[in-house]
C-alpha positions in Angstrom: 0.0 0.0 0.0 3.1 2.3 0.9 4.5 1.3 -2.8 1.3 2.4 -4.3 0.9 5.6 -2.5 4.4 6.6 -2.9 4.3 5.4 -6.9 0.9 7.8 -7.0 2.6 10.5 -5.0 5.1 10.3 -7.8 3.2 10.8 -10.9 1.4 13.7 -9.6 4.8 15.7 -9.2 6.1 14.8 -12.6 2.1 15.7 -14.0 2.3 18.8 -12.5 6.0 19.6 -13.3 5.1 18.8 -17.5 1.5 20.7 -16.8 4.2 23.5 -15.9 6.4 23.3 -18.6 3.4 23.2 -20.9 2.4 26.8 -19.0 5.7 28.3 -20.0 6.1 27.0 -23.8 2.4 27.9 -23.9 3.0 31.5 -22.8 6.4 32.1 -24.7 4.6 30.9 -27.6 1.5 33.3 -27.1 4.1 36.1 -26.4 5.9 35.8 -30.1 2.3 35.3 -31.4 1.8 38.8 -30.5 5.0 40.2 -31.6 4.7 38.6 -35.1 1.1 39.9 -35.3 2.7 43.9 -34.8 6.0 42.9 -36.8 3.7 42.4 -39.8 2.5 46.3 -39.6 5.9 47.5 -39.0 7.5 45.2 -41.5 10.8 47.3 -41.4 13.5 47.1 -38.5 16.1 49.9 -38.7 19.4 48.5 -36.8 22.3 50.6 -35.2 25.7 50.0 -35.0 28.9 48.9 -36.2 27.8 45.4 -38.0 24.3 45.6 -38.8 24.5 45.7 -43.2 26.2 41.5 -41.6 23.0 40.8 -40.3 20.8 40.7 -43.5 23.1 39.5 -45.4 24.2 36.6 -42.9 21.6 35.4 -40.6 19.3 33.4 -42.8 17.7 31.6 -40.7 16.4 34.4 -38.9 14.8 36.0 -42.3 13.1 32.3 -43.6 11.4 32.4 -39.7 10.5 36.4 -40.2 10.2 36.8 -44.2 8.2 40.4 -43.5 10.6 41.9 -41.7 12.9 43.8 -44.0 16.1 44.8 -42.1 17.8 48.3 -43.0 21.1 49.0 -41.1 22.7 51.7 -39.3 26.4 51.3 -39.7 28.7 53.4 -37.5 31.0 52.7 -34.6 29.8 52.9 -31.1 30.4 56.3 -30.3 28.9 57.9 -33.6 26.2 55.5 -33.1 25.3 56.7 -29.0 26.0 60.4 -30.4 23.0 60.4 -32.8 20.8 58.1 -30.7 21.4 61.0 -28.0 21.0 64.1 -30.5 18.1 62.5 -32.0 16.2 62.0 -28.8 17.1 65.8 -27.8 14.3 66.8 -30.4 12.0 63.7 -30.1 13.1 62.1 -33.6 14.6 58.9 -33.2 15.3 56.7 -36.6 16.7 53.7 -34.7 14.8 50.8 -33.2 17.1 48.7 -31.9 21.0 49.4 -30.8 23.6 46.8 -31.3 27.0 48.0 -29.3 29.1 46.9 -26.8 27.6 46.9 -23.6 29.1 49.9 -22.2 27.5 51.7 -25.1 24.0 50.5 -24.0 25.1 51.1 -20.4 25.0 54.8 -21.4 21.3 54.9 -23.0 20.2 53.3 -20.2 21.8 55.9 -17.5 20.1 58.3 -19.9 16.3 56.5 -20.2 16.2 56.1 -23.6 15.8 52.0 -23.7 12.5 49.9 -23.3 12.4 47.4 -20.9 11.5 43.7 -22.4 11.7 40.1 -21.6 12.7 37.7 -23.4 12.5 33.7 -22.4 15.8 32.3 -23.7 17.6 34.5 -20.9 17.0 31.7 -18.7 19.4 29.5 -20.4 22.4 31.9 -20.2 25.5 31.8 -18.1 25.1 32.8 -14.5 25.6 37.0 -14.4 25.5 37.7 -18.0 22.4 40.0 -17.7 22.1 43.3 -16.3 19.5 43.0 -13.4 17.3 45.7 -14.4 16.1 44.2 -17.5 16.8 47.3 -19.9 19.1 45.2 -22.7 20.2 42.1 -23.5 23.9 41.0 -23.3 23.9 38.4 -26.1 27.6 37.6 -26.6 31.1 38.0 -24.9 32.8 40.2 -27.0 36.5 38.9 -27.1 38.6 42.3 -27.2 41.8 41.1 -28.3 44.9 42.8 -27.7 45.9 42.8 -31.9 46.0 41.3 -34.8 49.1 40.1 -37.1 50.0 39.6 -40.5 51.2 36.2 -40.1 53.5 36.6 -43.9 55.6 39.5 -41.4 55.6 38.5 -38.1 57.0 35.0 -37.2 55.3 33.2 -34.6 58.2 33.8 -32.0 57.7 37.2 -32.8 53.9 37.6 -31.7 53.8 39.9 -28.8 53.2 38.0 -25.9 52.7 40.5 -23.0 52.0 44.2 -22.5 55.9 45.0 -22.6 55.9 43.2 -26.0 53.4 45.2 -27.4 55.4 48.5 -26.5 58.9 47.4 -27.6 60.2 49.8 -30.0 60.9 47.1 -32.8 57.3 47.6 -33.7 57.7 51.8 -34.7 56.4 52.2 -38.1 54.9 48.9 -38.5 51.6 49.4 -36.8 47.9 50.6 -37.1 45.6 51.8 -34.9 41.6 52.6 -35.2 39.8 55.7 -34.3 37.3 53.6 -33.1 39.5 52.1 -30.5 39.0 55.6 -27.9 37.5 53.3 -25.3 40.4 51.1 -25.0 41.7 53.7 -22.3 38.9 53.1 -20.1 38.9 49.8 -20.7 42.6 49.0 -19.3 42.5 51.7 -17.0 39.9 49.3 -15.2 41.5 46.2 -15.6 44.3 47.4 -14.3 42.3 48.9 -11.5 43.6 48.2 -7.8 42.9 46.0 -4.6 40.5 48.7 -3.6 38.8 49.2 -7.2 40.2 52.2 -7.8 41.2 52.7 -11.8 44.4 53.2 -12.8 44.0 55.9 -15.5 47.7 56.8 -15.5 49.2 53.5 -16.0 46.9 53.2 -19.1 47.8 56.5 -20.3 51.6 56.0 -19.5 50.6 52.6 -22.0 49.2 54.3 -24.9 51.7 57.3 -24.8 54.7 54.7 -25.6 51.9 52.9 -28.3 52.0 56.3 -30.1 55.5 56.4 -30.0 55.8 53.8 -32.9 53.9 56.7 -34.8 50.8 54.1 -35.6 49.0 54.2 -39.0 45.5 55.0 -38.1 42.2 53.2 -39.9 39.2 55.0 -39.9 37.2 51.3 -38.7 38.0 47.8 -37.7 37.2 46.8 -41.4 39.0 49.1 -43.6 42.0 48.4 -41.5 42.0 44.9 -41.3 41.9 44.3 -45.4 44.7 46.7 -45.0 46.9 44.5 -42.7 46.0 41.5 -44.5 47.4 43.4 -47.5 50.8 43.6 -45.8 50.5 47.5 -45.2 51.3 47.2 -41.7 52.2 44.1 -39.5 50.3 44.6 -36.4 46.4 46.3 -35.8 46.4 47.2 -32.6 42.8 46.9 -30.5 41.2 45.1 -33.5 37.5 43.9 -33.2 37.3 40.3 -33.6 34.9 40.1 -36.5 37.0 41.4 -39.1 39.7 39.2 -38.8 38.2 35.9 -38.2 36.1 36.4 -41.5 39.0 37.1 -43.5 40.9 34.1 -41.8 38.0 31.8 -43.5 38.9 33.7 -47.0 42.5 32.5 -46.9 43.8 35.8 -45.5 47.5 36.0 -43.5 45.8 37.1 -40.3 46.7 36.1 -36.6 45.4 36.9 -33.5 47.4 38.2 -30.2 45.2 37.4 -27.3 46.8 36.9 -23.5 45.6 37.0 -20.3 43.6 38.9 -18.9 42.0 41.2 -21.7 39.1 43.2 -21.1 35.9 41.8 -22.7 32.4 43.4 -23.0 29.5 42.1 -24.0 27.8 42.4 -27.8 24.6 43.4 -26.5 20.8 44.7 -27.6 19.0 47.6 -26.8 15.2 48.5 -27.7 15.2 52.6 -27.9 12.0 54.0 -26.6 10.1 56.1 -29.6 11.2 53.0 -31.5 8.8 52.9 -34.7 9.1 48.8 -34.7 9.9 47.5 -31.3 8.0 43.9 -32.0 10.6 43.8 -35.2 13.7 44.3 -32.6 12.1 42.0 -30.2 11.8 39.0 -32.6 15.2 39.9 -33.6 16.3 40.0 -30.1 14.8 36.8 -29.2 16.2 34.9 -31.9 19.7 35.9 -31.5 19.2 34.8 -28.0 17.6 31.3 -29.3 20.2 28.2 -29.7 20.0 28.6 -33.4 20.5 32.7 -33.4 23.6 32.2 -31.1 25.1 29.2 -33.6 23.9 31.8 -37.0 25.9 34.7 -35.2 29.4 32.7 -34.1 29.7 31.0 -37.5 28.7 33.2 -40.0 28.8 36.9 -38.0 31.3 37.5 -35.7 33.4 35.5 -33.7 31.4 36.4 -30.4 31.0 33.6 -28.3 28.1 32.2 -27.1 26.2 33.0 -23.6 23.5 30.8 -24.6 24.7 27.4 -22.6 22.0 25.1 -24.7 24.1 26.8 -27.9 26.6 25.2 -30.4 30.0 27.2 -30.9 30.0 28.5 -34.8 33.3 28.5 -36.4 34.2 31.7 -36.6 34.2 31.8 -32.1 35.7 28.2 -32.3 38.8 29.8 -34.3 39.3 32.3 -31.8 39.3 30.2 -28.8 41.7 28.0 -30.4 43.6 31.1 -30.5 43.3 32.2 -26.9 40.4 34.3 -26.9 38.3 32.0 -24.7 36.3 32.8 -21.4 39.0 31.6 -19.6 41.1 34.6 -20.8 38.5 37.1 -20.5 37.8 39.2 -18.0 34.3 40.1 -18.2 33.0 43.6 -18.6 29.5 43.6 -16.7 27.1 45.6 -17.3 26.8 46.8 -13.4 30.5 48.4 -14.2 30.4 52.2 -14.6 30.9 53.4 -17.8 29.2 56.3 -17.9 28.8 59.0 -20.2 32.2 61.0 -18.2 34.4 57.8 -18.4 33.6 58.0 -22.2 34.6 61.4 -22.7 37.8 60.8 -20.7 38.6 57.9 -22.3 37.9 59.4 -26.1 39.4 62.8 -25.7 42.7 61.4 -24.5 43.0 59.3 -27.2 42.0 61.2 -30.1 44.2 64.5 -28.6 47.4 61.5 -28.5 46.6 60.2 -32.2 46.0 63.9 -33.5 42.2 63.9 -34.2 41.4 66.0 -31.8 
């Protein structure tokens, strides 16, 4: 009789516990119902930021699930991208919907209320502390910020800078590049290389760039341009690279390396619905399914070689290339969202970097 009671006991937990599950899938599904329902008014999703023309072009999965959704990008690096959004919302006109930047960019809309706040039920299958707890963006990928990239037809492997000190060594002067759109790499090092007590060390990263300008750096206008120019053989090391450009020219044939070491400083690729958005159930499909097992594969094999936060996700190639080169999460150090990068840090950060290049 114990048996039986126990065995009946049983099945009513695991009825209950599928009755549950059946809740949730029901009201995710109902939820997407909705947003496919509005998508198909607004049947046009405007994109900002650095990548967003790769997103059309490349994720096309996402446009067989969401064949009414037309997607026209914004493409401009972070801080032109945050400038506009900003200006834009000054006189109540914004021409974005949805903000794709590293999450220090998005940390700045938020501090200045100009995101939505969704939900969005994949997040529950992401890495423990990924998220921002108040819900205003989505951090989608680890961004691995790697320290440079190499021409590997002029710089032997025995060569390849190996530490901070390498970097600096005067053997490089004349042989390196630089991006404009590398101004928040002083902030970024100026907190990793923060103290016991937290307190950033702004002058050891500004002592580190000063003796980086000494080997009088070419300088690229964006992370694309001057990657096609190092795998040219124009220069033989880009410093502060983004990751995309690289890896997708590695997969062409191209003579490109990566210098990743421990620890480098690595935000998250994150999402950002802008309130006064004209299609914000657009940007929330789009959201969801990068978020999705099958958007986090799409965006590591064919995007960028982000990796995946996603923890039910397969690695795409272009991430797997990178982590056999070093960028992995073992060598990261994450970003978070919670970390204060606020509009001032920004403007520190840029002006001393564009005064040392010249620019400004």
């Amino acid at each position: 009789m114990k048996r039986r009671t126990h065995f009946v006991l049983s099945l009513i937990v695991v009825i209950f516990v599928i009755s549950m599950i059946h809740v949730d899938v029901n009201a995710d599904s109902s939820l997407r119902d909705e947003m496919v329902a509005k998508a198909k008014i607004e049947k046009q999703l405007v994109i900002g930021g650095s990548n967003g023309d790769e997103y059309e072009k490349y994720l096309v999965n996402f446009r067989k699930q969401y064949p009414f959704i037309t997607i026209k990008p914004f493409v401009s690096n972070t801080a032109d991208t945050i400038n506009r959004i900003v200006a834009e919302a000054r006189v109540g006109k914004a021409t974005i919907d949805l903000v794709s930047v590293g999450s220090d960019g998005l940390k700045l809309l938020y501090d200045s209320n100009l995101l939505q706040k969704m939900e969005y039920p994949h997040l529950k299958d992401f890495r423990a502390g990924t998220q921002p707890r108040h819900g205003y963006f989505v951090d989608a990928f680890m961004i691995t910020r790697i320290q440079g990239v190499y021409n590997t037809d002029l710089v032997p492997p025995n060569e390849v800078p190996r530490s901070w000190e390498d970097m600096v060594n005067p053997k490089w002067n004349g042989k390196t590049m630089i991006s404009r759109s590398a101004d928040e790499f002083p902030a970024r090092l100026a907190w990793l290389w923060r103290d016991k007590d937290g307190k950033w060390d702004w002058e050891r990263s500004f002592d580190f760039f000063r003796k980086l300008e000494k080997q009088k750096p070419l300088l690229a206008h964006s992370f694309r341009g001057g990657n096609k120019r190092l795998a040219a053989g124009e220069v033989s090391i880009f410093w502060f690279s983004a990751i995309g450009p690289p890896s997708q020219l590695h997969f062409i044939g191209a003579p490109v390396g990566i210098i990743a070491f421990p620890k480098f400083p690595a935000p998250f690729r994150s999402f950002g619905i802008l309130k006064g958005a004209h299609s914000p159930a657009s940007a929330w499909l789009f959201v969801d399914y990068l978020t999705s097992p099958q958007g986090q594969f799409d965006y590591t094999d064919l995007v960028s070689a982000h990796l995946p936060l996603n923890k039910k996700a397969k690695v795409g190639k272009m991430a797997s290339w990178i982590i056999s080169q070093n960028a992995s999460f073992e060598n990261a150090v994450p970003i978070s969202s919670e970390v204060v990068f606020n509009m001032e840090v920004a403007k520190k950060s840029e002006d001393f970097f564009l005064k040392l290049l010249g620019i400004k």
